[in-house]
N, CA and C of each residue as an Amber inpcrd file, in Angstrom:
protein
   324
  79.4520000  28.2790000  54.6190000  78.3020000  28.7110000  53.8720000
  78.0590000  27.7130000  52.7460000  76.7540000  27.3930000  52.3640000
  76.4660000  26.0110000  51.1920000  76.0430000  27.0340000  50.1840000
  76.2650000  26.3690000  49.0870000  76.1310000  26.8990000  47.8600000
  74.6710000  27.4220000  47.6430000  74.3920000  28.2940000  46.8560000
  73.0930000  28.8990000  46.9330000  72.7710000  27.6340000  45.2460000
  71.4890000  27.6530000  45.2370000  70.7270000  26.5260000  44.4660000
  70.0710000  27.5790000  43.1710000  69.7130000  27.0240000  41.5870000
  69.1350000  28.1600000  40.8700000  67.9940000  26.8850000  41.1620000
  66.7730000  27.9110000  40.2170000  65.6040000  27.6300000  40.1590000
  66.1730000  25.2500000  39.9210000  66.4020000  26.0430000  38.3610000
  66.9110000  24.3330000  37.8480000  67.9810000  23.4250000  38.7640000
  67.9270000  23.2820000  39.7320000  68.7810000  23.3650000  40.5940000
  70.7390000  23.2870000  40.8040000  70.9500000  23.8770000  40.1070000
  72.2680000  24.0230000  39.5880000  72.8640000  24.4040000  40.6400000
  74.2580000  24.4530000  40.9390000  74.8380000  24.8410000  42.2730000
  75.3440000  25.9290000  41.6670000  75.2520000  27.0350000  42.5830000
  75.8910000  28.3250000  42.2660000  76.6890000  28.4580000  43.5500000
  78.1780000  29.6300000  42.9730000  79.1760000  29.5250000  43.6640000
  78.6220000  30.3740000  45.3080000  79.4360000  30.3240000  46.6090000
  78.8460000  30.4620000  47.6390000  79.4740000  32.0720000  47.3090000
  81.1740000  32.2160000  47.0380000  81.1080000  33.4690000  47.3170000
  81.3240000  34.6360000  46.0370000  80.7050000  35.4110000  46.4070000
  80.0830000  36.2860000  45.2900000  80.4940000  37.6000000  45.5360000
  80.5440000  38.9110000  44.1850000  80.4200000  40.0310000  44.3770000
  79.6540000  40.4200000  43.0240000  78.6860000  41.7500000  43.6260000
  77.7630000  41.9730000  43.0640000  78.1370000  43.6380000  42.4060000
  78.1820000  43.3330000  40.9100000  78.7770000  44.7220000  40.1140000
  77.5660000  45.6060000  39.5780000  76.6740000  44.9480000  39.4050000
  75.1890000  45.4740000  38.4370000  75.0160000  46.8660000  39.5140000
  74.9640000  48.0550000  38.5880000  74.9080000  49.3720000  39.3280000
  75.8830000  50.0290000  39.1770000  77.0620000  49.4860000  39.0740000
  78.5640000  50.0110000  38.6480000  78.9830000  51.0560000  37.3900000
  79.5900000  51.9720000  37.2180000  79.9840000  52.4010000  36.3050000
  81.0510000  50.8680000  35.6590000  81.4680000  51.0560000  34.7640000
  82.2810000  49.8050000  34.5000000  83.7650000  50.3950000  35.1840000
  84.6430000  51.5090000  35.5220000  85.8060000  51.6350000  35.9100000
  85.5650000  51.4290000  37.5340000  84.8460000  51.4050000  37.8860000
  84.5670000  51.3780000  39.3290000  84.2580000  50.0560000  39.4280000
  83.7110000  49.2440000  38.6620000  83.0790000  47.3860000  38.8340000
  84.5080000  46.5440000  38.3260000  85.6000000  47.1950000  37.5920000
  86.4470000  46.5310000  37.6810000  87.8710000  46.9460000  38.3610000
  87.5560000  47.5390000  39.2770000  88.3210000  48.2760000  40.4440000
  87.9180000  47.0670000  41.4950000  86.7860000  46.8260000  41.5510000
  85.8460000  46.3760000  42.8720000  86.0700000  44.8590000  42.6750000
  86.0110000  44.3870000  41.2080000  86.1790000  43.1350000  40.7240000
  87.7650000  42.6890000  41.4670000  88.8180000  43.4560000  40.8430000
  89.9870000  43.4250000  41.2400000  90.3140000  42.7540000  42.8040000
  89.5770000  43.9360000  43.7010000  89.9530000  43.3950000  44.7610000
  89.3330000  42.6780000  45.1540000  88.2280000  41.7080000  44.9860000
  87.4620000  40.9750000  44.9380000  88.5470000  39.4080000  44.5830000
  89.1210000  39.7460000  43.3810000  89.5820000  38.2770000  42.8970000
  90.8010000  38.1590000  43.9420000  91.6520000  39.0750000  44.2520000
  93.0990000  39.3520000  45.3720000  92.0890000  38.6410000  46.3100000
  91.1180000  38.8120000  47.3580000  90.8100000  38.4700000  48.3930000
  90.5070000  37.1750000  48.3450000  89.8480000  36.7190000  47.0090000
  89.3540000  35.6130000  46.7060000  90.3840000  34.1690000  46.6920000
  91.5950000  34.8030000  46.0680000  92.7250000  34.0030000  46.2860000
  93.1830000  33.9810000  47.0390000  93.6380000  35.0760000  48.0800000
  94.0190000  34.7610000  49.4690000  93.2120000  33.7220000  50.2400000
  92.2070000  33.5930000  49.9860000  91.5800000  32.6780000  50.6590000
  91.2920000  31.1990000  50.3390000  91.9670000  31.0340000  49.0620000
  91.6500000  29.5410000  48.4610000  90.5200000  29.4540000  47.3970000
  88.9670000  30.4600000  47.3040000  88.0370000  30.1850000  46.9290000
  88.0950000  30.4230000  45.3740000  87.8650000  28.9190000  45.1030000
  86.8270000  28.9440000  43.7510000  86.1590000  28.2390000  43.4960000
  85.2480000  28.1430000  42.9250000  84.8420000  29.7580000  41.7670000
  84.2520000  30.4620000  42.3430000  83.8810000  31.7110000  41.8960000
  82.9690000  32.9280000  42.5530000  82.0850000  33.0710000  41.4820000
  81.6150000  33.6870000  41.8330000  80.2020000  34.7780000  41.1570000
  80.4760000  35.7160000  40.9270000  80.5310000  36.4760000  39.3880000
  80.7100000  37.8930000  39.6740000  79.2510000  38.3180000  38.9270000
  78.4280000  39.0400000  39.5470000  77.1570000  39.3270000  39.2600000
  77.2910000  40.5380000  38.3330000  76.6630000  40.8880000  37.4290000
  76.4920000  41.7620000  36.2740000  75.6440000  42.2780000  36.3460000
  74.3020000  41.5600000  36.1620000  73.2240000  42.2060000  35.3860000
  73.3110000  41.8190000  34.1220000  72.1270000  41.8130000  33.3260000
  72.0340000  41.3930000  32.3160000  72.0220000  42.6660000  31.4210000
  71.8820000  43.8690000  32.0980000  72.2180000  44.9380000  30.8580000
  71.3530000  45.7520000  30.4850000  69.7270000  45.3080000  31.1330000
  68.9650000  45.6140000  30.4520000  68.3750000  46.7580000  30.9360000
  68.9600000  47.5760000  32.6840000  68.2710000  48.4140000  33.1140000
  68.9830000  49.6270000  33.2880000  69.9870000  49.7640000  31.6790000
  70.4350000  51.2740000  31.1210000  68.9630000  51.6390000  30.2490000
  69.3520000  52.9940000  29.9160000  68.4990000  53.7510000  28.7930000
  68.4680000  53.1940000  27.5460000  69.5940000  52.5790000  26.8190000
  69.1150000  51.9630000  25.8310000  69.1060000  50.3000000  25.8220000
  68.7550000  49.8140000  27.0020000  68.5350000  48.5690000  27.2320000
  69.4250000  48.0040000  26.4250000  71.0780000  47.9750000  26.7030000
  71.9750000  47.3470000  25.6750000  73.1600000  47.1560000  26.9480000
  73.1800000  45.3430000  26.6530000  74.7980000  45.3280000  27.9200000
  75.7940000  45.9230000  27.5970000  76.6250000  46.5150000  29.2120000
  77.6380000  47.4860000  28.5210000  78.4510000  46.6920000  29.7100000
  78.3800000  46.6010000  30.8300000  79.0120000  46.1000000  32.2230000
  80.1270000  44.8570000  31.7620000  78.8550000  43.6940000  31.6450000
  78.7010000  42.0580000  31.5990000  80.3020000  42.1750000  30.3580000
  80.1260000  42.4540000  29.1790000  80.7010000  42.4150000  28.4620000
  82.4510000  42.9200000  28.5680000  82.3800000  44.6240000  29.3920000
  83.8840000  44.5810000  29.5330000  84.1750000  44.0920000  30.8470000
  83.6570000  43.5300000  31.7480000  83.8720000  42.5710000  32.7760000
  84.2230000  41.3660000  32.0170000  83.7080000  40.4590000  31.5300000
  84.0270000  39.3070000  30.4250000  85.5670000  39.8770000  29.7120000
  85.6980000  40.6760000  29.5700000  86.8460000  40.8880000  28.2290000
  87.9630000  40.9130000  29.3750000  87.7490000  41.8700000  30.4140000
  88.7730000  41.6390000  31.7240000  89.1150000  40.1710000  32.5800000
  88.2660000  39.4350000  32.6020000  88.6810000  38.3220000  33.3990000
  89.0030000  37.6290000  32.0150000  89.1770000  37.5020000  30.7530000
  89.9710000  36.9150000  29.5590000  90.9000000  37.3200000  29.3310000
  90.9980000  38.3540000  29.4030000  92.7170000  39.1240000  28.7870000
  93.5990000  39.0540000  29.8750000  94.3130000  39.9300000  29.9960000
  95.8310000  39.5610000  30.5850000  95.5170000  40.0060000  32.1230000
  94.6270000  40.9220000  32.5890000  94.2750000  41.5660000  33.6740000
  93.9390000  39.7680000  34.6280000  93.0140000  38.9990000  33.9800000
  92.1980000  37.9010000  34.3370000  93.1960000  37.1650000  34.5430000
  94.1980000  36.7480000  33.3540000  95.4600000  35.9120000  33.5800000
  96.3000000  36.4970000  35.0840000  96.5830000  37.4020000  35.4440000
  97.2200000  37.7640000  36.7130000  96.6420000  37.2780000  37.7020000
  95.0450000  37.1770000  37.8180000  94.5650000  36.0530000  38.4750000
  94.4610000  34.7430000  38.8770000  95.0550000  34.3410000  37.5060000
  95.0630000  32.5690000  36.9760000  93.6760000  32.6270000  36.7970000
  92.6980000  33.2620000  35.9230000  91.7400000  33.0180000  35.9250000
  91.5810000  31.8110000  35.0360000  91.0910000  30.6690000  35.1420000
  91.1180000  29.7060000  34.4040000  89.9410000  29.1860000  33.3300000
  88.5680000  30.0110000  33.9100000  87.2770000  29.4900000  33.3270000
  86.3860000  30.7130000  33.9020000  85.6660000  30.7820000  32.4420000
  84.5040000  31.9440000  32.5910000  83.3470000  31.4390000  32.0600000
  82.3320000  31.1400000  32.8350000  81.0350000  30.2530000  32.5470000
  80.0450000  31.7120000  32.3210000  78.9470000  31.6440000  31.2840000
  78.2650000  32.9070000  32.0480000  76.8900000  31.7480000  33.0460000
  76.1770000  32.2770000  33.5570000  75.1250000  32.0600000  34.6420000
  74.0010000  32.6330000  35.1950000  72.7360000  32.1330000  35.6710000
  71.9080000  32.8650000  35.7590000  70.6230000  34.2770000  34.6640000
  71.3580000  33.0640000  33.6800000  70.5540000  33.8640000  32.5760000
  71.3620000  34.9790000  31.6900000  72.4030000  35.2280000  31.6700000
  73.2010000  36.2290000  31.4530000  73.7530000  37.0020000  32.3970000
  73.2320000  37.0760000  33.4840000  73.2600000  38.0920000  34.7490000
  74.5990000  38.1050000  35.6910000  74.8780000  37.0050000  35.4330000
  76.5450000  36.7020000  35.8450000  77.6250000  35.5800000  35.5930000
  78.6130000  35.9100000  35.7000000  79.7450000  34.9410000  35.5050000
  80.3300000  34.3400000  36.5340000  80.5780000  33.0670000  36.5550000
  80.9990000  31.9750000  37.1350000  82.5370000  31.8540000  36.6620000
  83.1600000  32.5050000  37.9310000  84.6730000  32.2840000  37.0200000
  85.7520000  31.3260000  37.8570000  86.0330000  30.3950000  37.3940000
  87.0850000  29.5330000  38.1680000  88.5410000  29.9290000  38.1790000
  88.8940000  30.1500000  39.3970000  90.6230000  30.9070000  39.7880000
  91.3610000  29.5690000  40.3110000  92.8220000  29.8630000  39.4520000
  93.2250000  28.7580000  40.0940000  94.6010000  29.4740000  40.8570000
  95.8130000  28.9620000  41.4590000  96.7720000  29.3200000  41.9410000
  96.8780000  29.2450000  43.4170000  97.7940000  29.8990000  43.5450000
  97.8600000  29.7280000  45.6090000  97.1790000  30.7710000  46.3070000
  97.7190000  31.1350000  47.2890000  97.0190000  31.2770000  48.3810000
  98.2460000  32.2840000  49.1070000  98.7110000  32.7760000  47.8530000
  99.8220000  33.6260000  48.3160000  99.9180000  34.7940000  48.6870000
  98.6130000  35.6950000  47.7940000  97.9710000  36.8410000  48.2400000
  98.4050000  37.5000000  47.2590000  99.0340000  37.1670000  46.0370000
  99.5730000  37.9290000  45.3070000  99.2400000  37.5430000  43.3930000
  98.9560000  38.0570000  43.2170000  98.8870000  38.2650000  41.3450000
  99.7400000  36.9140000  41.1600000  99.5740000  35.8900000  39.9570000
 100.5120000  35.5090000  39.2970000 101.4320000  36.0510000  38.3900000
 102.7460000  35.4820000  38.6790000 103.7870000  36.2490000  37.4620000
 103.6010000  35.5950000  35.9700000 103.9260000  36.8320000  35.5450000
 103.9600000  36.0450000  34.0490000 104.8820000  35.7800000  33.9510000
């Protein structure tokens, strides 16, 4: 699969999961197994799609933000998460994983 292109033509990552719609305990449940599969397979970076926040009731991000705080803190480190770009306008993060292909969490 080739990388999907933005308007400006920037390369965006091929494989992606899409959280916008999520309660946040359920988008970082989904995130989770998302990054496990992601490393089993070698791929980075991914996409993790958000939303920009704006289509709650009080038009205020709630998702984007504790998704961001999870792939930084120690949850993200079990990943080897190495880099969190945001992308697409706010709407998602570009996160670079590094490690093997072992299928398993890094140890601390």
């Amino acid at each position: 699969m080739s990388p999907r292109r933005r308007r400006d033509r920037t390369e965006l990552p091929a494989t992606s999961v899409d959280l916008h719609g999520l309660r946040p305990e359920d988008a970082l449940r989904r995130l989770e197994q998302f990054l496990h599969a992601a490393r089993v397979r070698g791929e980075s970076p991914v996409l993790v799609i958000t939303g920009r926040g704006l289509g709650n009731v009080r038009q205020q991000p709630i998702l984007r933000g504790r998704v961001e705080a999870w792939l930084r803190g120690p949850q993200g480190r079990r990943f080897e998460v190495r880099r969190v770009t945001l992308r697409a306008q706010g709407g998602a993060l570009e996160v670079e994983l590094g490690g093997g292909r072992d299928g398993g969490p890094a140890e601390d």
